[in-house]
NUKETOR-118172 format. One record per residue: residue number from 0; x negated, y, z negated of N, C-alpha, C in turn. Coordinates in steps of 0.001 Angstrom, whole numbers, plus 500000, padded with zeros to 6 digits. Layout:
<sites>
+-----+--------+--------+--------+--------+--------+--------+--------+--------+--------+
!   n !    nxx !    nyy !    nzz !   caxx !   cayy !   cazz !    cxx !    cyy !    czz !
+-----+--------+--------+--------+--------+--------+--------+--------+--------+--------+
! NUM !      X !      Y !      Z !      X !      Y !      Z !      X !      Y !      Z !
...
+-----+--------+--------+--------+--------+--------+--------+--------+--------+--------+
</sites>
This chain:
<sites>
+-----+--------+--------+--------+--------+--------+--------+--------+--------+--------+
!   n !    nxx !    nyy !    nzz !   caxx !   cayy !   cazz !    cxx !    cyy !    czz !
+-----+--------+--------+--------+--------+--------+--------+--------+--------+--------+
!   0 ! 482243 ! 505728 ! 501891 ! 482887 ! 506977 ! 502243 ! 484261 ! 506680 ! 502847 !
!   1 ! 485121 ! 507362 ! 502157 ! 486390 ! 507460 ! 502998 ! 486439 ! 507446 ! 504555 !
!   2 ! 487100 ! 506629 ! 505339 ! 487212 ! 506559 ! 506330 ! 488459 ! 507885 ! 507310 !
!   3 ! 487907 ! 509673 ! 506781 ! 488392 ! 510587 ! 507262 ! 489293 ! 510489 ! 508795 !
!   4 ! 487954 ! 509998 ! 509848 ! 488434 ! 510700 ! 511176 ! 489982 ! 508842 ! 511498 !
!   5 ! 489502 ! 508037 ! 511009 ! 490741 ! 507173 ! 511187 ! 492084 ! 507360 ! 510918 !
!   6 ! 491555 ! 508385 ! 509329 ! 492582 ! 508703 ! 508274 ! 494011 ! 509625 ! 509196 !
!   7 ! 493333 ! 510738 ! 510154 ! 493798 ! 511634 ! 510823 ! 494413 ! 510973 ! 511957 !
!   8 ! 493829 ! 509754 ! 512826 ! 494066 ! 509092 ! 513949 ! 495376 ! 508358 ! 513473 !
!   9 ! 495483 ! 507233 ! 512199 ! 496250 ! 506924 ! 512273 ! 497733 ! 507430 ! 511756 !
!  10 ! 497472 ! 508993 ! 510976 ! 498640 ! 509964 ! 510554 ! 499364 ! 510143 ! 511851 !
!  11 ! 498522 ! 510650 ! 512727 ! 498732 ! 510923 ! 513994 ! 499597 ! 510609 ! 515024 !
!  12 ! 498997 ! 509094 ! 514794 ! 499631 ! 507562 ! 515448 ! 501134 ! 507852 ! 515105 !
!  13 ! 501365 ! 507634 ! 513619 ! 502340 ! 507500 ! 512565 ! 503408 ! 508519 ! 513003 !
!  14 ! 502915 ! 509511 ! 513237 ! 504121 ! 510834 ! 513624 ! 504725 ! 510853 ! 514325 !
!  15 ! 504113 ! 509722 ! 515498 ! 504480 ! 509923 ! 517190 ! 505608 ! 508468 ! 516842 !
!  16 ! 505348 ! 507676 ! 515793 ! 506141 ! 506389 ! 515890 ! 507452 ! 506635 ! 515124 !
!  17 ! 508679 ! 505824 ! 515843 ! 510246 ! 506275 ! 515529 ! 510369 ! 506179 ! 514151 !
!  18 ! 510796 ! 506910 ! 513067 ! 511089 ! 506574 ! 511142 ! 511603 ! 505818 ! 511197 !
!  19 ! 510792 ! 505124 ! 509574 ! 511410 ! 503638 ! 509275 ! 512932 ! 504376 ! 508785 !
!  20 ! 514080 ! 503461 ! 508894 ! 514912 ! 503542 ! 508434 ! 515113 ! 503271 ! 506848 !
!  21 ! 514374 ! 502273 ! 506313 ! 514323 ! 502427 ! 504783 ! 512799 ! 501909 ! 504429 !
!  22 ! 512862 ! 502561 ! 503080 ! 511324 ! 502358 ! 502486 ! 511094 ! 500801 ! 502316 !
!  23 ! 512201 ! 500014 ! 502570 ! 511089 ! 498616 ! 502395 ! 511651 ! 498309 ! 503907 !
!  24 ! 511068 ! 498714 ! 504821 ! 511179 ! 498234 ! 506361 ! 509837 ! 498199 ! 506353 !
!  25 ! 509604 ! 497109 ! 507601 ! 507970 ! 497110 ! 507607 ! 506870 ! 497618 ! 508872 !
!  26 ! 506015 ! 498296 ! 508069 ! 504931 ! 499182 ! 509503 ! 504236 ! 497965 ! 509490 !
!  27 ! 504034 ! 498562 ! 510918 ! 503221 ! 497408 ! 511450 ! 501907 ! 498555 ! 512236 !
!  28 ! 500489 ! 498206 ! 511818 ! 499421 ! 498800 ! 512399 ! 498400 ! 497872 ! 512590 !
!  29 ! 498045 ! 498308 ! 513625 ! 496715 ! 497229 ! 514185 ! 495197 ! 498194 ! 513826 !
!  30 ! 494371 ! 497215 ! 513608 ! 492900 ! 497700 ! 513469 ! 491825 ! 496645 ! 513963 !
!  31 ! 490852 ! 497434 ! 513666 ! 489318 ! 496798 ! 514308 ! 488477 ! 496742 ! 512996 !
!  32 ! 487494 ! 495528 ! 512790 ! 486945 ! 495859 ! 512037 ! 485390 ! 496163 ! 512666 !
!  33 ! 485443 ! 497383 ! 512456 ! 483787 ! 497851 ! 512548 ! 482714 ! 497525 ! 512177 !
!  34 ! 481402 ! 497582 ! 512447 ! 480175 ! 497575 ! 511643 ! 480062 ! 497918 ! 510411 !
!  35 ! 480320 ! 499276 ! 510534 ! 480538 ! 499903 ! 509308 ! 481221 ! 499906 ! 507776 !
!  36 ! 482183 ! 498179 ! 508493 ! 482982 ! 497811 ! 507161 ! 482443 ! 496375 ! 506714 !
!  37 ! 481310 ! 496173 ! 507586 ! 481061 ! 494434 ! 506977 ! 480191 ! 494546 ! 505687 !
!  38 ! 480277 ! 493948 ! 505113 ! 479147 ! 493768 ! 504181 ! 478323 ! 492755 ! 503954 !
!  39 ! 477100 ! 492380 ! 503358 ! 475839 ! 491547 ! 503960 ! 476035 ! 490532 ! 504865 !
!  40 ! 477342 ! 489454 ! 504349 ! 477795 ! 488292 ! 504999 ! 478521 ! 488685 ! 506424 !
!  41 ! 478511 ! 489821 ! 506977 ! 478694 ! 490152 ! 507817 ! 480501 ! 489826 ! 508126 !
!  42 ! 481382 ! 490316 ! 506678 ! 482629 ! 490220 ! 507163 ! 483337 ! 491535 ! 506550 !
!  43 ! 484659 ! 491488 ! 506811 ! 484990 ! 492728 ! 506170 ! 485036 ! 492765 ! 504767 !
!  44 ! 484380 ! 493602 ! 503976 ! 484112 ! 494119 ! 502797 ! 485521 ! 494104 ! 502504 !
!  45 ! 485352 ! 493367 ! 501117 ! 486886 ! 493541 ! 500236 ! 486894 ! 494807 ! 499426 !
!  46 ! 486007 ! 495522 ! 499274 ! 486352 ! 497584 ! 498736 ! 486990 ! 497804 ! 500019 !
!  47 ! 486158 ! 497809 ! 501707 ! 486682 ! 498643 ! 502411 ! 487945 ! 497534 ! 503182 !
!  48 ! 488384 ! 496876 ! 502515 ! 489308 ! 496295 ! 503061 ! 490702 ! 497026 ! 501972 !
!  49 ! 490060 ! 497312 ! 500718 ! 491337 ! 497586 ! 500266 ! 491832 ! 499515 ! 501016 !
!  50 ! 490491 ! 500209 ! 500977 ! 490544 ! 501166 ! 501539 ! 491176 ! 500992 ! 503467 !
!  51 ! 491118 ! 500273 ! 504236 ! 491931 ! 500348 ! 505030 ! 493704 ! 500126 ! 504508 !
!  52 ! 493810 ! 499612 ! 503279 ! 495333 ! 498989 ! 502824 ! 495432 ! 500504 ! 503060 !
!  53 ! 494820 ! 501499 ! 502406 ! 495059 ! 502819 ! 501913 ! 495527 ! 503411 ! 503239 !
!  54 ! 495250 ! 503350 ! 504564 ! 495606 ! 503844 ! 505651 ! 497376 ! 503447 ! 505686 !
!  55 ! 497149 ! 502141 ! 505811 ! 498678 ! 501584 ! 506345 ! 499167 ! 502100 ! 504960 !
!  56 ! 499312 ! 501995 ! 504111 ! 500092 ! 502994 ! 503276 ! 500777 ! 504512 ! 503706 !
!  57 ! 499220 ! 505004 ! 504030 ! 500188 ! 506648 ! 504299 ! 500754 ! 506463 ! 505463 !
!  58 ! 500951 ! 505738 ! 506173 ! 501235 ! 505440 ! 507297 ! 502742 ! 504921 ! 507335 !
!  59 ! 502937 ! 503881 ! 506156 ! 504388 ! 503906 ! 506017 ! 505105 ! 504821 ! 505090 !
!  60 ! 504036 ! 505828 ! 504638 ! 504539 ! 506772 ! 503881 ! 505098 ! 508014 ! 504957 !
!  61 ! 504081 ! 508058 ! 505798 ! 504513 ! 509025 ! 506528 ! 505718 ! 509073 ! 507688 !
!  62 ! 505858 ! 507857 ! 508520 ! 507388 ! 507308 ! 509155 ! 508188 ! 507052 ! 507566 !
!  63 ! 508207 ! 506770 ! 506643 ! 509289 ! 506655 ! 505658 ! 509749 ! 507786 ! 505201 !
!  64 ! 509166 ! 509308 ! 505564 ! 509399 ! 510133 ! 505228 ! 508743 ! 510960 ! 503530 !
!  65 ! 508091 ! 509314 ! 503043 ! 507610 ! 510243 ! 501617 ! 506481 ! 511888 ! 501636 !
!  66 ! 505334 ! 511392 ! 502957 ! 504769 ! 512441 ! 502901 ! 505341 ! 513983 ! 503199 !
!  67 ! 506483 ! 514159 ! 503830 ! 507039 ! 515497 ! 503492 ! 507661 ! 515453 ! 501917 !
!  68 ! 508127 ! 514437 ! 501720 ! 508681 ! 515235 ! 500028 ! 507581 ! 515079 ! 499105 !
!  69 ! 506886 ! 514591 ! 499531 ! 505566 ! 514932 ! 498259 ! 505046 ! 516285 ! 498389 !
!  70 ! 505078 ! 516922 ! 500104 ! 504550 ! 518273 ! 500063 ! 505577 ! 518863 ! 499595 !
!  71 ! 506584 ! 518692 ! 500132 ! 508047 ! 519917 ! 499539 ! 508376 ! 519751 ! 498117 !
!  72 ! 507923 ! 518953 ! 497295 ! 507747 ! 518927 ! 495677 ! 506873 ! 519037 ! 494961 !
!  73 ! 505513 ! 519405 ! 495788 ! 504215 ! 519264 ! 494845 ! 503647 ! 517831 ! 494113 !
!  74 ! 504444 ! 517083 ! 494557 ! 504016 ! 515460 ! 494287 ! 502670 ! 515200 ! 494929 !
!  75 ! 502174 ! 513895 ! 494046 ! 501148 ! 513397 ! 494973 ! 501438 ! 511840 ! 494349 !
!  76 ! 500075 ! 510980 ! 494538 ! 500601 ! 509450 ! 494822 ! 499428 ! 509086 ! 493875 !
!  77 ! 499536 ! 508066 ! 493005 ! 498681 ! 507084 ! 492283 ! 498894 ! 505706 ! 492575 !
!  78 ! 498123 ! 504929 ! 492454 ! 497820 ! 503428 ! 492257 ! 497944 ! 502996 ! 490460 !
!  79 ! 498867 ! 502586 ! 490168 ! 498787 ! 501925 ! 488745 ! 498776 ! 500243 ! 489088 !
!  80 ! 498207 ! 499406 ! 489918 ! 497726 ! 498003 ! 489607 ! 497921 ! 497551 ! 490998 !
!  81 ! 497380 ! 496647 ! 491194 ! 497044 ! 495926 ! 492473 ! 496657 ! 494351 ! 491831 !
!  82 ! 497272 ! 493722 ! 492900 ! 496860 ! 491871 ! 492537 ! 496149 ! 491136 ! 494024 !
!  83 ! 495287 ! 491054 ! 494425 ! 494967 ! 490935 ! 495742 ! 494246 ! 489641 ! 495876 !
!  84 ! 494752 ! 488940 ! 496832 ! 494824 ! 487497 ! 497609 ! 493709 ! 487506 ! 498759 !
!  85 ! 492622 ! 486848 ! 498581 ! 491822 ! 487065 ! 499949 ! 491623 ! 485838 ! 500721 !
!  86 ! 491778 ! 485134 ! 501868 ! 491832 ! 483860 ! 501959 ! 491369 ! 483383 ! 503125 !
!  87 ! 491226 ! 484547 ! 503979 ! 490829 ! 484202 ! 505773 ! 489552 ! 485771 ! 505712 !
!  88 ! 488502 ! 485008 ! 506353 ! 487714 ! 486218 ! 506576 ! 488307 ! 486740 ! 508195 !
!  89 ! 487533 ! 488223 ! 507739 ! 487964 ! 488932 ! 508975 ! 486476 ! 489652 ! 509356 !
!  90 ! 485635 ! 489543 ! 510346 ! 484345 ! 489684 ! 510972 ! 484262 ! 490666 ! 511686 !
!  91 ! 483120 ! 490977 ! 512101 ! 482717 ! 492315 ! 512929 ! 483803 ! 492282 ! 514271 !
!  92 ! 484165 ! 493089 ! 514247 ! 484718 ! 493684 ! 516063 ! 486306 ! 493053 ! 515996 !
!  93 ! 486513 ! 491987 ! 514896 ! 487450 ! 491285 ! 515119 ! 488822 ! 492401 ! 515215 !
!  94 ! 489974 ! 491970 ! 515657 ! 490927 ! 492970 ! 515955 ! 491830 ! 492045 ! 514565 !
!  95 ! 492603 ! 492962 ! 514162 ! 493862 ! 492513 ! 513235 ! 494913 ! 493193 ! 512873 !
!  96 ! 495927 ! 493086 ! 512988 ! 497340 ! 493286 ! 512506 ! 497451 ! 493744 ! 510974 !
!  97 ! 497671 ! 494598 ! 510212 ! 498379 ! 494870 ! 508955 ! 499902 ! 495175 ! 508764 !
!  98 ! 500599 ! 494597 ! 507780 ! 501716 ! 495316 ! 507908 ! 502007 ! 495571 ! 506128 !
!  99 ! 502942 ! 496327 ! 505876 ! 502962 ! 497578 ! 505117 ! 504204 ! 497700 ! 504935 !
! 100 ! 504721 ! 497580 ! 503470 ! 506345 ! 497984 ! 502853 ! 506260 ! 498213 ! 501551 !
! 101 ! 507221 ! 498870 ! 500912 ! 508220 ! 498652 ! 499702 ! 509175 ! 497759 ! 499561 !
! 102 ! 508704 ! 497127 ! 498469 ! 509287 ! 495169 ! 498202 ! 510397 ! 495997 ! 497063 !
! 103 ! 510084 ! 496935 ! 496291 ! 511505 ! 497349 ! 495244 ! 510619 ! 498212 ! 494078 !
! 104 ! 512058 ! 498740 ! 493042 ! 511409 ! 499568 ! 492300 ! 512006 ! 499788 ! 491142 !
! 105 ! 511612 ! 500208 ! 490067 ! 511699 ! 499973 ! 488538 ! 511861 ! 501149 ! 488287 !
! 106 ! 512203 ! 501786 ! 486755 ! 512469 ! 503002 ! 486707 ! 511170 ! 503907 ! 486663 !
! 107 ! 509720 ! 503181 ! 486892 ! 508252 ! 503979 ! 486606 ! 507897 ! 503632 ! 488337 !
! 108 ! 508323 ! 502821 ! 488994 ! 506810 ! 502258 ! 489403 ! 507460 ! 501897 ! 491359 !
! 109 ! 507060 ! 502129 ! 492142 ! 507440 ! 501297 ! 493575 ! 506767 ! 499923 ! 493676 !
! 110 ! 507127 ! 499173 ! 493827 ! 505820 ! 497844 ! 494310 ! 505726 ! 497090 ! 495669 !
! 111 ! 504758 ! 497773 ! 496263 ! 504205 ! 497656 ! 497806 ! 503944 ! 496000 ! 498269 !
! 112 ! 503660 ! 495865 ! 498937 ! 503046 ! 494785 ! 499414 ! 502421 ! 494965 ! 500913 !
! 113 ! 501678 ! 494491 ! 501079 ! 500397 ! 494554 ! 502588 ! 500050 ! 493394 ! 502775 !
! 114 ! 499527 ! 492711 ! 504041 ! 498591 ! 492056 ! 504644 ! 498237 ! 492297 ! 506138 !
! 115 ! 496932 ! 491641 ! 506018 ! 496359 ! 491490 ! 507044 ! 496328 ! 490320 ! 507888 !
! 116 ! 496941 ! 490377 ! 509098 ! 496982 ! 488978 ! 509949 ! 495962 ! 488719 ! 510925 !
! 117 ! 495546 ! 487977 ! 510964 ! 494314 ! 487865 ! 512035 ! 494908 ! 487559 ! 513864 !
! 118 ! 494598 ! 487095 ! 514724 ! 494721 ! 486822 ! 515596 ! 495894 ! 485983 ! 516177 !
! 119 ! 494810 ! 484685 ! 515300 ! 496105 ! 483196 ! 515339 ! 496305 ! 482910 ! 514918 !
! 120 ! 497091 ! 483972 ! 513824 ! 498507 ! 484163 ! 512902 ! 498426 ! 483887 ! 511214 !
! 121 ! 496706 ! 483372 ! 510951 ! 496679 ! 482930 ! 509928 ! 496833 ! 484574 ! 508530 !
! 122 ! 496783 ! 484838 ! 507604 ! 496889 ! 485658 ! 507352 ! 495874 ! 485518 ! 506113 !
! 123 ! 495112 ! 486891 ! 506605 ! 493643 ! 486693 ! 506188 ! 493679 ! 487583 ! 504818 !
! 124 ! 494708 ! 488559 ! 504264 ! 494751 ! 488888 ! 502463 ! 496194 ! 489700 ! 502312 !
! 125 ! 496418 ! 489493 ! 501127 ! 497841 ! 489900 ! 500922 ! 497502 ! 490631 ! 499513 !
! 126 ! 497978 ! 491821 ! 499038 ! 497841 ! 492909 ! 498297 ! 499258 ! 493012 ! 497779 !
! 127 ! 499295 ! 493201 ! 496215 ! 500628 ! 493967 ! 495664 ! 500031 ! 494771 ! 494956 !
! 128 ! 500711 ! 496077 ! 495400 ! 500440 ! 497061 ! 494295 ! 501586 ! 497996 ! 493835 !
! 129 ! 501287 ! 498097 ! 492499 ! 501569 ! 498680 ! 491787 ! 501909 ! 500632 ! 492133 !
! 130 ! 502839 ! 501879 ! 492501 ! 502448 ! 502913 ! 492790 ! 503535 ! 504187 ! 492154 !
! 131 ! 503366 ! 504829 ! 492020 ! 503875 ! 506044 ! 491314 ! 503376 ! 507141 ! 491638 !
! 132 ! 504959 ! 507921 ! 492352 ! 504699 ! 509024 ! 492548 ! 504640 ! 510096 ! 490836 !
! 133 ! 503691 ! 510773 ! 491207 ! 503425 ! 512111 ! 490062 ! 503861 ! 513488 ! 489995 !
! 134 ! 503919 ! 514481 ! 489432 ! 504317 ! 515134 ! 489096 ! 503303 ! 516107 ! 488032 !
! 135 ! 502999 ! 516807 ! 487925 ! 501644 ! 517395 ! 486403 ! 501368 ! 515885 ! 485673 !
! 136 ! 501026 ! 515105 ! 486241 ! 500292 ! 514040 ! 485571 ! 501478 ! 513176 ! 484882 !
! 137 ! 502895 ! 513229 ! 485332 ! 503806 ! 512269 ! 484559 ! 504389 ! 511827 ! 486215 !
! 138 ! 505305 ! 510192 ! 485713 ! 505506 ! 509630 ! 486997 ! 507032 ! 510231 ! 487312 !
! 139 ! 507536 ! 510469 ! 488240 ! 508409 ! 510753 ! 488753 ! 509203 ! 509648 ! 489104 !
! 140 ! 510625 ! 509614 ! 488382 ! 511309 ! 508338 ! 488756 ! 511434 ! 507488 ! 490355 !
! 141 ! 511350 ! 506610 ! 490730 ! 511815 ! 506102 ! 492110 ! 512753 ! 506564 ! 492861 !
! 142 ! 514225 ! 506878 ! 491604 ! 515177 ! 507149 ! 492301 ! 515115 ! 508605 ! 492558 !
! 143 ! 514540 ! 509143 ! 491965 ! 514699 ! 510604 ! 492530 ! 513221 ! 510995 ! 493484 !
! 144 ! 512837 ! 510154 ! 494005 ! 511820 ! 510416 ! 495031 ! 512781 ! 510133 ! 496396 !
! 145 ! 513136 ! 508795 ! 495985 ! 514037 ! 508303 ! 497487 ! 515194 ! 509278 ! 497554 !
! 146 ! 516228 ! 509915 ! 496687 ! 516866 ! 510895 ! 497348 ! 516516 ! 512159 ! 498018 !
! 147 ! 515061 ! 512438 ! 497269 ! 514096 ! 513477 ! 497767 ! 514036 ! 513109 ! 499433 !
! 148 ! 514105 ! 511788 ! 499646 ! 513409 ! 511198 ! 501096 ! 514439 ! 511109 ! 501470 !
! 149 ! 515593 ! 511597 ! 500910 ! 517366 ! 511013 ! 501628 ! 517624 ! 509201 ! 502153 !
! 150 ! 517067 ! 509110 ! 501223 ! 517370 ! 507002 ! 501510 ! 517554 ! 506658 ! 499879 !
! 151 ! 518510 ! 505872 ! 499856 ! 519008 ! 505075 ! 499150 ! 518988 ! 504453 ! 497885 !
! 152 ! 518845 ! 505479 ! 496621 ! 517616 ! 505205 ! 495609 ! 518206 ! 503723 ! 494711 !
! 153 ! 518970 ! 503106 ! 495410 ! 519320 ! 501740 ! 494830 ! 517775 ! 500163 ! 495218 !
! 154 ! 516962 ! 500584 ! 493950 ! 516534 ! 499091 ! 494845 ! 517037 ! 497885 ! 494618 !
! 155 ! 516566 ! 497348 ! 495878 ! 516897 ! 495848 ! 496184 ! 516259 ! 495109 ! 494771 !
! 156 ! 516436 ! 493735 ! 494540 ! 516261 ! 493113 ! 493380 ! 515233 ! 493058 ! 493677 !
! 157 ! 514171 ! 493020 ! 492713 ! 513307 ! 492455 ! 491949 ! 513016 ! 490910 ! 492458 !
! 158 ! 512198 ! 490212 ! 493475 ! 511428 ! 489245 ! 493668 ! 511365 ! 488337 ! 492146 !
! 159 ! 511026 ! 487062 ! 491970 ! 510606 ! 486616 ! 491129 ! 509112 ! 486707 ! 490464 !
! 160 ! 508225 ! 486381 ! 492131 ! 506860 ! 486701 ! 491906 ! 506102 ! 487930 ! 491378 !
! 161 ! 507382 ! 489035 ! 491670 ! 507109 ! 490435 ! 491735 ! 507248 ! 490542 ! 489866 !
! 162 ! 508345 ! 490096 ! 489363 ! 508782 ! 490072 ! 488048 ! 507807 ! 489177 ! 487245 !
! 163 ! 507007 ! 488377 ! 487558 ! 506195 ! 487492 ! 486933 ! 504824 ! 488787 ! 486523 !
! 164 ! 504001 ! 489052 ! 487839 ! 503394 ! 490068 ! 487963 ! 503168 ! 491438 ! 486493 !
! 165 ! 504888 ! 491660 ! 486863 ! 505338 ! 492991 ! 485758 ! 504519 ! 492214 ! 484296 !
! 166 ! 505479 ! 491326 ! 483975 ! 505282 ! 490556 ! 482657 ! 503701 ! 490344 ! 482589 !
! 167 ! 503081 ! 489616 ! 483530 ! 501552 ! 489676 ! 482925 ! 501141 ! 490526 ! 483079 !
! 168 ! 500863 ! 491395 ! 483436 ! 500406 ! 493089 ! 483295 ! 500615 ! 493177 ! 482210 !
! 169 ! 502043 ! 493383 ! 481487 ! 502346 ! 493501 ! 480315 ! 501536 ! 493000 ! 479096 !
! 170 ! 500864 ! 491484 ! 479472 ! 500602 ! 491353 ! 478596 ! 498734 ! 491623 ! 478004 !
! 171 ! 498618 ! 492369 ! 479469 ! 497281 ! 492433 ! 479562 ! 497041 ! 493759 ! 478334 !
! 172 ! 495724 ! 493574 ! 477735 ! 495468 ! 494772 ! 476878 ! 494544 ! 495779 ! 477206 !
! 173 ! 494977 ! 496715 ! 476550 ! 494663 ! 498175 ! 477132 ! 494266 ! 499200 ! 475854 !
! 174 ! 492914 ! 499467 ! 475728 ! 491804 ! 499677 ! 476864 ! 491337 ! 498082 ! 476946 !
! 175 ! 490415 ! 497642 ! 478043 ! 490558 ! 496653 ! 478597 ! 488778 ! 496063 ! 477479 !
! 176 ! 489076 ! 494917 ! 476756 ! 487539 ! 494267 ! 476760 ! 487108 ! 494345 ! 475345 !
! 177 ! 488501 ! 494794 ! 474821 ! 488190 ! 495469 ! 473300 ! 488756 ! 494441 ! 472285 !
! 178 ! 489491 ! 493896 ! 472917 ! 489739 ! 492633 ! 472008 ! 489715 ! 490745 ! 472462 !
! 179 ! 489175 ! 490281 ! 471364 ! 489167 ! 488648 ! 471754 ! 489992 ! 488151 ! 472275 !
+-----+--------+--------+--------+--------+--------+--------+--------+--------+--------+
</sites>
């Protein structure tokens, strides 16, 4: 189940904290991991680990300013791909650091990046994803979201790792399993 009453706590949080100045500045949010997110091995579940990513998202969505222009345009938000790194467990009660940006953007697509830092500093998973704002079911360019948000619809270059990413996606086939 969606994690609702956090969902609200950390919007909340988010409203009261000063706006990022640009969409790839980075939020920084702290969490706990609960009972409720371990799974058998008693660590944090990699579903509800990606579902906390989903918090610090609206979270830098909401200091970045996207969540008012998605309401003032009728926009909403999709996930088109994620590549996720898991490498340090994170355990019951343990406390941890996430932080949360826009790395740059293409004429379809924003591409995020997240992790989670543990304590003593090791950094326990790192997430790229793939995201597009919508419109009646078509994506809405980058650049005309960020002027929507009044920031800067020039992105920064393109990463290498980030451009590697694009290309194998690319070459992945779709629908998925249908061919040798």
């Amino acid at each position: 189940m969606f994690p609702f009453i956090r969902f609200a706590k950390d919007l909340l949080l988010a409203r009261r904290m000063p706006p990022l100045e640009r969409l790839t500045d980075v939020h920084v949010s702290h969490h706990i991991c609960w009972p409720w997110d371990l799974d058998m091995f008693m660590e944090l579940n990699n579903g509800r680990m990606l579902t906390l990513y989903d918090l610090g998202r609206f979270m830098t969505a909401q200091r970045g300013g996207l969540i008012k222009a998605l309401f003032d345009n009728g926009w909403a938000l999709t996930m088109a791909g994620a590549s996720v790194r898991y490498r340090r467990r994170i355990t019951g009660f343990e406390r941890f650091e996430m932080r949360s940006r826009a790395v740059c953007w293409d004429e379809r697509f924003v591409y995020l990046e997240q992790s989670m830092w543990k304590r003593n500093g090791d950094c326990a998973s790192h997430v790229l994803y793939r995201a597009a704002v919508i419109d009646k079911r078509r994506a809405v360019p980058p650049t005309r979201v960020l002027e929507a948000m009044g920031q800067d619809p020039q992105s920064p270059p393109i990463p290498g790792w980030i451009a590697a990413w694009i290309e194998a996606e690319s070459q992945r086939p779709w629908p998925p399993m249908t061919q040798e």
